[in-house]
GUFI-247095 format. One line per 5 residues: number of its first residue (from 1); their letters; for each residue x, y, z of C-alpha. Coordinates in steps of 0.1 Angstrom, whole numbers. Last residue first. Layout:
// GUFI-247095
NUM	a	X:Y:Z ~ ...
//
This chain:
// GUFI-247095
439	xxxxx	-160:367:140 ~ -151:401:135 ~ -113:403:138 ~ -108:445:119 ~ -83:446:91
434	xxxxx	-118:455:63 ~ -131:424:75 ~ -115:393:96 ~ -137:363:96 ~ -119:334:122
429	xxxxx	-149:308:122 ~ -188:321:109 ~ -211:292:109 ~ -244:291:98 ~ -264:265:110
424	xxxxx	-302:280:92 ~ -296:309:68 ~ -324:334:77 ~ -313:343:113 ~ -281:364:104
419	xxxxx	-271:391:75 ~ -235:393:77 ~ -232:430:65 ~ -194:443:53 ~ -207:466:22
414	xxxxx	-175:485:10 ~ -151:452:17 ~ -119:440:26 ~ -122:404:34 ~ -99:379:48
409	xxxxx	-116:347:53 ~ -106:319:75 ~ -139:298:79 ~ -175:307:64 ~ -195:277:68
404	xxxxx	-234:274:55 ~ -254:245:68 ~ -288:260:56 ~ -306:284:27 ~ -341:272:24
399	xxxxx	-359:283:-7 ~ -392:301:-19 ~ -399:321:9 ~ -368:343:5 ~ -343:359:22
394	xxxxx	-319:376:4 ~ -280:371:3 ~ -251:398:-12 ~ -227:395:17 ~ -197:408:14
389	xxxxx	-200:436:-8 ~ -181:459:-27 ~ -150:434:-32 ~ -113:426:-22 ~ -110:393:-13
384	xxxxx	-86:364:5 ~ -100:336:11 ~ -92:303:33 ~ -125:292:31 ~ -160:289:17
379	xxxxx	-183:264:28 ~ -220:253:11 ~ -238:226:34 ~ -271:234:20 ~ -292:250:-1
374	xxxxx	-331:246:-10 ~ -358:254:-35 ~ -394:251:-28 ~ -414:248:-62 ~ -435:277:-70
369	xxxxx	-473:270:-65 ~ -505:276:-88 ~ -488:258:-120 ~ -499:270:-152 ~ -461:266:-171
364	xxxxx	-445:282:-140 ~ -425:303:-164 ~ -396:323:-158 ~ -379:349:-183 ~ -358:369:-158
359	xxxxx	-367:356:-121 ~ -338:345:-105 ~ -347:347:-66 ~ -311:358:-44 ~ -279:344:-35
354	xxxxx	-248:359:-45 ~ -217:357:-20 ~ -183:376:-24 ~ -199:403:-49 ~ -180:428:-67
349	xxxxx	-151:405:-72 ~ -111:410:-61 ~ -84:384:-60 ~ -75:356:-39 ~ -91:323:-33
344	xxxxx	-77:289:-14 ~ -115:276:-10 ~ -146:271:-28 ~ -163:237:-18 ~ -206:230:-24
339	xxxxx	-219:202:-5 ~ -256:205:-20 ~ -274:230:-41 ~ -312:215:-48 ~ -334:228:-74
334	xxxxx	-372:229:-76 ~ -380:251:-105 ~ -402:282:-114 ~ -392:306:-88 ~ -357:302:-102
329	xxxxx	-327:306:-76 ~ -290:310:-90 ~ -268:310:-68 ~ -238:326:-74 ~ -201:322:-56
324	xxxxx	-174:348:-69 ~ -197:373:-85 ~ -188:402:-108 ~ -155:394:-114 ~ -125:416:-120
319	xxxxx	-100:397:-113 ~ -99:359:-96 ~ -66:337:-86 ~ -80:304:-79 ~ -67:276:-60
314	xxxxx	-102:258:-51 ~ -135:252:-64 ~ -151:220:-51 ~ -186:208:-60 ~ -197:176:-45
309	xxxxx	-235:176:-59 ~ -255:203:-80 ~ -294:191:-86 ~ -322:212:-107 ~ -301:237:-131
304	xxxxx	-312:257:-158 ~ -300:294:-143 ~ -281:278:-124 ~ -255:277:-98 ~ -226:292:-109
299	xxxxx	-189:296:-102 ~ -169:325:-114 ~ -200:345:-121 ~ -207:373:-144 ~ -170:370:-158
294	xxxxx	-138:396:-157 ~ -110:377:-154 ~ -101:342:-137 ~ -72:320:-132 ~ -74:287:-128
289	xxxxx	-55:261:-103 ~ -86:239:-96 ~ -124:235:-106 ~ -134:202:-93 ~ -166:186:-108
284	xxxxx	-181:155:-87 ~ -217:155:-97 ~ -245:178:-117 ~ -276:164:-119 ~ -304:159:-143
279	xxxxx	-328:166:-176 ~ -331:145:-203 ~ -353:123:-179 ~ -372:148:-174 ~ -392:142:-139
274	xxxxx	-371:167:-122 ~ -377:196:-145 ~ -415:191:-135 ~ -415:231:-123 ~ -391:242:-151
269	xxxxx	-356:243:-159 ~ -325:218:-167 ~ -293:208:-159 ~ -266:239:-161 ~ -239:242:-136
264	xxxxx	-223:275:-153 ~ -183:282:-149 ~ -176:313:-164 ~ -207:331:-163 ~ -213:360:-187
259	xxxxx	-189:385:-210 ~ -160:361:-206 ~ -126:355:-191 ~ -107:325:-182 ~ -76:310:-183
254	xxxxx	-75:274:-176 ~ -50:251:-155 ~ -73:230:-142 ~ -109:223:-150 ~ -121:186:-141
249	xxxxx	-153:173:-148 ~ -167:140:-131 ~ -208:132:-137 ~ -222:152:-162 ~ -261:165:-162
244	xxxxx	-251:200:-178 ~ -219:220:-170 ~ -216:249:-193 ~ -181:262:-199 ~ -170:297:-207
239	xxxxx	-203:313:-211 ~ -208:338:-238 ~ -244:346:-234 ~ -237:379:-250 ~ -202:388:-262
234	xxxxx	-203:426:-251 ~ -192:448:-287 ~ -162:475:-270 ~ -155:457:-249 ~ -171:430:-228
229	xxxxx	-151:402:-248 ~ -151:363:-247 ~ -122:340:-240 ~ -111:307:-232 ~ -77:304:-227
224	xxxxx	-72:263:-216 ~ -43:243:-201 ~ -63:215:-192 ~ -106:207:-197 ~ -110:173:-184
219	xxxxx	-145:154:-193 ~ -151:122:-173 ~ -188:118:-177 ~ -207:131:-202 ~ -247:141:-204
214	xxxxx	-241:174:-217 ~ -207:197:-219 ~ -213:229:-235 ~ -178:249:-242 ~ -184:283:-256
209	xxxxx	-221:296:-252 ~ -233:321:-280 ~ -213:337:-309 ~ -180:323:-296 ~ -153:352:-298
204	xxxxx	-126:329:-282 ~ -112:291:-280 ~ -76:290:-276 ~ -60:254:-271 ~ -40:237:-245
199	xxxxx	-61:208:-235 ~ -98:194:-241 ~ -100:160:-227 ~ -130:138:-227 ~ -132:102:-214
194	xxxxx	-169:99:-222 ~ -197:112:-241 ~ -236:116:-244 ~ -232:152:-256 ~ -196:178:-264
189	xxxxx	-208:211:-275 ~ -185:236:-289 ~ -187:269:-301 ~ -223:273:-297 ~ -241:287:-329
184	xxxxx	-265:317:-331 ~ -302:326:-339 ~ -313:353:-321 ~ -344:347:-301 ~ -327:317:-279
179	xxxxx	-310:341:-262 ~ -345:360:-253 ~ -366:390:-265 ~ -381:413:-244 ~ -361:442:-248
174	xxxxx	-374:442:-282 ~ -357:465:-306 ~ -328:471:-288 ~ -331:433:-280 ~ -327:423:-315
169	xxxxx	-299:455:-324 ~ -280:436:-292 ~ -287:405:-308 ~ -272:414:-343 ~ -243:429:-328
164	xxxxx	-231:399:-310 ~ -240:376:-340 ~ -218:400:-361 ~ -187:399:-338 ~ -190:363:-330
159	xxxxx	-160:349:-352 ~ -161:317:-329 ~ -125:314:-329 ~ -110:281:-321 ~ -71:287:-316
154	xxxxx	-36:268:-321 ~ -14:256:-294 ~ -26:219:-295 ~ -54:195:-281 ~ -89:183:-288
149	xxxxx	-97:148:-276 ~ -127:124:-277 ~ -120:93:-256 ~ -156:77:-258 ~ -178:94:-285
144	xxxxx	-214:96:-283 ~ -220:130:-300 ~ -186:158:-306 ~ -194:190:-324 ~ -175:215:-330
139	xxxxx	-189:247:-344 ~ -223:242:-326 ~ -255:228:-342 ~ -284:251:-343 ~ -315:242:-324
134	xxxxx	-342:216:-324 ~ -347:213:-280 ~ -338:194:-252 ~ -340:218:-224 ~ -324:233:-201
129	xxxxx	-308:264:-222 ~ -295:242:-253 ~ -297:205:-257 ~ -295:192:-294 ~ -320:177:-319
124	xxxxx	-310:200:-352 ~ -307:228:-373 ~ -280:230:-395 ~ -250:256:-389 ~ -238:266:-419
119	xxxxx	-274:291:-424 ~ -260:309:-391 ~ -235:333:-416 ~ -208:343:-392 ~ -188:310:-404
114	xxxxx	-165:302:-374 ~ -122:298:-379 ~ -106:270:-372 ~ -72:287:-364 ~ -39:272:-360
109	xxxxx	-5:294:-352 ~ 1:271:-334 ~ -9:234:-340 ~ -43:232:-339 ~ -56:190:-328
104	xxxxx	-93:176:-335 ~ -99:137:-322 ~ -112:112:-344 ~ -121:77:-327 ~ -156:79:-325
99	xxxxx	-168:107:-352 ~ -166:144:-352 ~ -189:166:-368 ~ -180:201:-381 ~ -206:231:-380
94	xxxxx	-191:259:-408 ~ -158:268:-414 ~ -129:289:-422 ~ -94:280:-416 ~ -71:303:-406
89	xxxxx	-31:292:-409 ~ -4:270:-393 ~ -17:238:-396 ~ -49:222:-384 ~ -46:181:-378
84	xxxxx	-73:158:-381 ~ -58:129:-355 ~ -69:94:-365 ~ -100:70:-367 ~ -103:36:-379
79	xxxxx	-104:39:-419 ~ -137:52:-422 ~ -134:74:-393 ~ -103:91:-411 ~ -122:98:-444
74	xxxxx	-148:110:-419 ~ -129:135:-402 ~ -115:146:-435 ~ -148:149:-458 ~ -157:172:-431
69	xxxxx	-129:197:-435 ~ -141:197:-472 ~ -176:202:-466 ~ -174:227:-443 ~ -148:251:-465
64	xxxxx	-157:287:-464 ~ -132:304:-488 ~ -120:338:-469 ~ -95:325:-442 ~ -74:305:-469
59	xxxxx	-50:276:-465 ~ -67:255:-482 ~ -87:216:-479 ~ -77:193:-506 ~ -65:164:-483
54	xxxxx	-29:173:-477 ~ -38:206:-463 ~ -65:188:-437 ~ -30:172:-421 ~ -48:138:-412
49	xxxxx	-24:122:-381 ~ -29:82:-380 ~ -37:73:-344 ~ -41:85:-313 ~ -10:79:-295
44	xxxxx	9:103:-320 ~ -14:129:-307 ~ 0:125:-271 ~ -29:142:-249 ~ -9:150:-217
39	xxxxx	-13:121:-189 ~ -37:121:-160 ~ -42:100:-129 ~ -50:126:-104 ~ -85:132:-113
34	xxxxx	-98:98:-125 ~ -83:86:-90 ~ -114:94:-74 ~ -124:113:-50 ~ -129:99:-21
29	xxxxx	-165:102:-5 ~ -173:130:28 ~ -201:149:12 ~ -173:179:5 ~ -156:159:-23
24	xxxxx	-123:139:-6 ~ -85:138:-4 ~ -72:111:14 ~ -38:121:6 ~ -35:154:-18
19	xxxxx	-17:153:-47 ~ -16:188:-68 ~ -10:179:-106 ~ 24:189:-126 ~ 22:158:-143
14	xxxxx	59:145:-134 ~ 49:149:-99 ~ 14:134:-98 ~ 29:106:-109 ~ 57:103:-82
9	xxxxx	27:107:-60 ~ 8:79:-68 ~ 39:58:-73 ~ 48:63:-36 ~ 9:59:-25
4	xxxx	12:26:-43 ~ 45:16:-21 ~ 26:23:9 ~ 0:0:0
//
């Protein structure tokens, strides 16, 4: 056993990942060695690699060239998978499909490049916004594949300066109108999958969402920039990753900064969300060793999201967000955030803590009651924080807040209330605020 532990850690040494003995997800079980025991993505290991240059496809930014890019990916399917293989150059394209055992690598200098023209993106069964829906297909798509990869130095752009502009003239026009209203593409969206890993690649300027995990399970995202602008054109809707029914995700390493949430626990929406069986929870995701710019939310909650399980966010340098924690709580859904871990932060947010009802574009679909909506055994320590306010919580009749922890904090703060009474077993250990020992 001991000698196991010694190989453990060797490992974990020559992979540059944290080792922590006994280490655990807030509910008490071991995590498991899925997130320790990683390797880099070895392209050579893959299979053969498919340089889209050597298969007709050209090196020029203005030709749109779907068909030919596809023609690739399934010319390697056919003949039992392989790497398809960007060189130096931009690359412009409509929705791509990938096929089991076909992975996507950018070497640097790279760039798959989005069509701004929504009618190369076809219109299909897909998940977007909580629900399982007919909606465009995404840049990169990746459906029912086990050991999917993308890796390199190159760069996904999502070209979304024209959709961005477009729904900001929409909702100009019609304040009214919702995501969903203007019709753009996801950057990527990875479904129904397995053994995932997404490492060292750019993906910016995506038109709507950027990464959209559903229904996988063992997804690592490594080594990523993921970026979406606030300035001088806001990227609307432009999520970093969106977590949706997966079991085991791992974010290390990432650079992050977006004109919406970074990290979004997605799931689904509605007052019989529960009974979907497309819909579902969230379990086991660790967010570790990232740094974070300006975002609506470094973690959160919601808005389409019904059951969040063994969250832990930890070793995180944060600038310029909004929110550091959010939860988001729709009158119109039951939802249930459990056993919730963000610890080891520094940086500076408006808000340290955001809890309060999420009522744009609700719908109780002609139910009389709103589903009760609870919280519990969220903890936050060892943090370090510069923001406006501390404590941005308000009671509510439609959820139950409890078991909160608050444990070796260093705040300095414009706003320093700690409401009390409405969360229930709320524990306040070692809170120092603007210098002064308050709790």
């Amino acid at each position: 056993m001991k000698f196991k532990k010694t190989i453990l850690i060797l490992i974990c040494t020559l992979t540059s990942v944290p080792f922590f003995a006994n280490d655990r997800f807030p509910d008490g079980t071991v995590i498991p060695d899925w997130f320790t025991n990683f390797e880099k993505v070895k392209i050579e290991k893959l299979g053969k690699i498919y340089r889209i240059t050597d298969y007709g496809v050209v090196n020029d930014s203005t030709l749109l060239q779907t068909e030919r890019i596809q023609a690739v990916i399934d010319r390697a399917h056919v003949n039992g998978g392989g790497v398809i293989s960007f060189p130096k150059g931009v690359f412009l394209s409509g929705a791509l499909f990938f096929r089991q055992n076909t992975h996507l690598h950018l070497e640097e200098d790279a760039v798959l490049k989005g069509s701004d023209d929504i009618s190369n993106f076809p219109i299909l069964p897909t998940r977007i916004e909580g629900r399982s829906i007919d909606y465009f297909a995404a840049l990169v798509n990746a459906d029912n594949l086990d050991g999917f990869t993308i890796s390199g130095k190159g760069t996904i752009d999502g070209n979304g300066l024209r959709y961005w502009k477009s729904f900001w003239l929409r909702r100009k026009f019609n304040p009214q109108c919702t995501n969903l209203d203007e019709m753009r593409p996801r950057l990527v969206f990875i479904s129904n999958s397995k053994n995932v890993h997404l490492t060292g690649v750019r993906l910016i300027n995506s038109p709507f969402w950027t990464t959209h995990l559903y229904k996988s399970e063992n997804v690592r995202l490594s080594g990523l920039t993921i970026f979406a602008p606030r300035e001088p054109v806001k990227a609307p809707s432009s999520d970093a990753v969106d977590i949706d029914v997966c079991t085991n995700v791992h974010i290390t390493g990432c650079k992050i900064s977006v004109n919406d949430d970074a990290i979004a626990l997605k799931g689904g929406k509605g007052p019989h969300a529960d009974k979907d069986p497309n819909n579902g929870a969230n379990r086991n995701i660790i967010i570790e060793d990232c740094t974070f710019g300006f975002c609506h939310g470094v973690l959160t909650c919601g808005s389409e999201s019904i059951h969040n399980r063994n969250i832990i966010v930890r070793r995180l340098q944060v600038d310029q967000a909004v929110r550091l924690l959010w939860l988001k709580m729709r009158p119109d859904t039951p939802q249930n955030y459990e056993y919730i871990l963000v610890e080891n932060i520094t940086g500076n947010a408006n808000s340290f803590l955001y809890i309060k009802p999420w009522t744009q574009f609700f719908d109780l679909q002609g139910e009389e009651t709103i589903p009760l909506s609870y919280s519990s055994n969220i903890t936050m320590r060892d943090i370090s924080l510069e923001c406006n306010v501390f404590f941005d919580v308000a009671e509510s009749d439609q959820y139950i807040l409890s078991d909160f922890t608050f444990e070796n904090l260093q705040i300095k703060t414009k706003k320093d209330d700690i409401p009390q009474g409405f969360i229930r077993n709320l524990a306040l250990k070692n809170i120092t605020i603007n210098g002064r020992k308050r709790f």
